[in-house]
N, C-alpha and C positions, 0 to 999 in steps of 0.2 A: 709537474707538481705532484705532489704527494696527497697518496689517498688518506695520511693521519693528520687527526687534529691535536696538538699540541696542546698539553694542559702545563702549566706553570704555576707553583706554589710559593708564596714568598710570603713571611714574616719579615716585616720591618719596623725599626724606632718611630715613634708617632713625631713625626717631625712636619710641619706644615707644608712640605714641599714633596714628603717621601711618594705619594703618587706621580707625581711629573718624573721626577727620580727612576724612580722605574718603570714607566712607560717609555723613555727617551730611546734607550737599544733595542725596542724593537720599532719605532720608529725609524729609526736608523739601517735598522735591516730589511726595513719594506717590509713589514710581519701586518697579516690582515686579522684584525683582532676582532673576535665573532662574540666574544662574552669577556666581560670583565668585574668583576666582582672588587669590595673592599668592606673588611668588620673589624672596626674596632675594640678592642678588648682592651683586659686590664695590663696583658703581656707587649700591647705593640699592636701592629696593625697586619691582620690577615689579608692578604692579596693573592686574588685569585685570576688567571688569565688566558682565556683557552685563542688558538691561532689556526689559521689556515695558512698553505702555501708557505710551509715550512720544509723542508726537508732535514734530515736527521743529524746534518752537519750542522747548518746554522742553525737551527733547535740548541746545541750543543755548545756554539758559539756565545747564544745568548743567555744559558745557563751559567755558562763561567763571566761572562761581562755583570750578569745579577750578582753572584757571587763578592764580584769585585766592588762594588758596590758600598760605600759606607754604610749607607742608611739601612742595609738588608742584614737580617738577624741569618737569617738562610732563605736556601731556594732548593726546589726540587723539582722534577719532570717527569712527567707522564705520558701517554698518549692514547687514543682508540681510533679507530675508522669512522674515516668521516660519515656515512650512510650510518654508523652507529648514535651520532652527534646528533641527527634531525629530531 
């Protein structure tokens, strides 16, 4: 397992569905979601996603599966050490 925690940033269309939408792949990937954040604005919906037990590929994986994504305006990633995350 890896010692980072994945942060994930997404801008998406305010569409009634767009949270499930984007929680689905990392569902799918067995992603352990420690914080999840969402602020709606005038531009769309801010989602915010930080993960444990990710490593650097499937982090990557699920960056481009967001990507792929209708309802995502965009996405981006980040990460720090998880002892930094407490």
């Amino acid at each position: 397992m890896s010692g980072r925690r994945y942060c994930f940033v997404i801008d998406a269309h305010p569409e009634a569905d767009a949270l499930v939408r984007v929680l689905t792949p990392f569902a799918v990937q067995g992603a352990l979601l420690s914080e999840v954040s969402l602020v709606a604005g005038e531009r769309g919906l801010s989602i915010r996603l930080e993960t444990e037990g990710l490593d650097e590929v499937r982090a990557g994986v699920l960056l481009q599966r967001l990507r792929n994504l209708p309802v995502v305006i965009r996405a981006g990633l980040g990460w720090r050490q998880a002892q930094d995350a407490a």
